[in-house]
N, C-alpha and C positions, 0 to 999 in steps of 0.2 A: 469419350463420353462427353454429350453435353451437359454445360454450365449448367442447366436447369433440371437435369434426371440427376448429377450428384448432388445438388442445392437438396433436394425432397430424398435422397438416399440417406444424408447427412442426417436430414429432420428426424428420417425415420428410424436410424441407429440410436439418436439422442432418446425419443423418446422410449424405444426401446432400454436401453442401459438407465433412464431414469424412472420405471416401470420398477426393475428388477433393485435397482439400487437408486433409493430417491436423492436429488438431493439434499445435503444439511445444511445450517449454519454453519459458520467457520468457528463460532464463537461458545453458541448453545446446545449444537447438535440439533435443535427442530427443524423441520421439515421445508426448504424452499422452497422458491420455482425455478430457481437458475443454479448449477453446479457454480462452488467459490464465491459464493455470496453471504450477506449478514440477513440475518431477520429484521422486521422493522422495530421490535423492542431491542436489539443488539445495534441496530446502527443508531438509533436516538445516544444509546449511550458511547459509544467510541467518540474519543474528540479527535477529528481530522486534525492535520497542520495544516491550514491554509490562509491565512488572516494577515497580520501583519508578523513580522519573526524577524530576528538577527539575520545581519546581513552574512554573516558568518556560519552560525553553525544551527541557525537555522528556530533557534530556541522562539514559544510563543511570546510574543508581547500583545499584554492585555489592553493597550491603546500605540495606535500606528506614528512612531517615532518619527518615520522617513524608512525610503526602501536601504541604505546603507549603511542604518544606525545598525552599531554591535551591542550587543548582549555586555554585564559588568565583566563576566568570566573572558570574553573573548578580548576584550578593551585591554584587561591586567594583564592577560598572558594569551596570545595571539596564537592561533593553534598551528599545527604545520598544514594543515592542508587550507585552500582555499574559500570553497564552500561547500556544505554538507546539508542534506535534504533529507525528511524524514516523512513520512507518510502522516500517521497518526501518535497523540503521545503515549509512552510508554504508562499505562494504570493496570488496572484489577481489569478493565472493562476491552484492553487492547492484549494483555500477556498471552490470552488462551491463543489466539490466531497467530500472534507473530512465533510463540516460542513451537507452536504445532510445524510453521514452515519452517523454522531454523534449526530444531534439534528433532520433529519425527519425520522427516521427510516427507511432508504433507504439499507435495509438487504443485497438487490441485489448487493449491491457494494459487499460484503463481501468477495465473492470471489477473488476478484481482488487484492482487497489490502492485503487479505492474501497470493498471491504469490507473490505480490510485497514484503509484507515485512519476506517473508519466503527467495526471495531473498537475498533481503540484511542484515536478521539478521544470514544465517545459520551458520555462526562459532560462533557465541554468543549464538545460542541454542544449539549447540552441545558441548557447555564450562558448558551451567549453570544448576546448580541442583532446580532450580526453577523458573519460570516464571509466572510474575502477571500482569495481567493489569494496565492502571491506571483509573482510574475511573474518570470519569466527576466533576469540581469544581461544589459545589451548587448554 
């Protein structure tokens, strides 16, 4: 099959399955244009991490210290891992999407938050010679 009849096959299954089942927000449930996406009232309010943060574990700082300054908690007690990157902070206005992909198996997110946090992690993926997840407390 050519690149360009599965390109317009693609479209036309999309728009198909988004006909029958629209998409939502990840956050409010209303109505998108993209599956795994926020609304423009739900992303105003999410706070990304991307600004200045601990060189460590990643935590926001509210004015840009230097890219290697640590956080007080990381400085007093140095965590075991090296660096740790997070998407967005954890509030009222992030809980519904992250706890949706973590505890209901809501796959569909995956997408999203993998180029959010390909966003804000790519100079720390492009430093490290391995990358693990962290797995869910029991």
């Amino acid at each position: 099959m050519n690149a360009g009849l599965e390109k317009t096959l693609r479209r036309a299954g999309r728009l198909a399955l988004n006909l029958l089942y629209p998409p939502l927000c990840m956050a409010c449930r209303t109505q998108v244009s993209d599956p795994g996406a926020l609304c423009s009232t739900c992303w105003q309010k999410v706070r990304f991490l991307d600004g200045p943060m601990c060189g460590c574990c990643g935590l926001a700082f509210e004015i840009d210290p230097g890219s290697e300054t640590l956080c007080a908690a990381c400085h007093a007690r140095p965590p075991a891992f090296d660096k740790a990157r997070a998407v967005m902070r954890y509030d009222e206005h992030s809980r519904g999407p992250i706890l949706a992909l973590k505890h209901a198996d809501r796959l569909e997110h995956i997408p999203a938050f993998g180029r959010w946090l390909e966003r804000n992690g790519k100079d720390l993926i492009a430093e490290s010679d391995v990358i693990l997840p962290v797995p869910l407390h029991p």
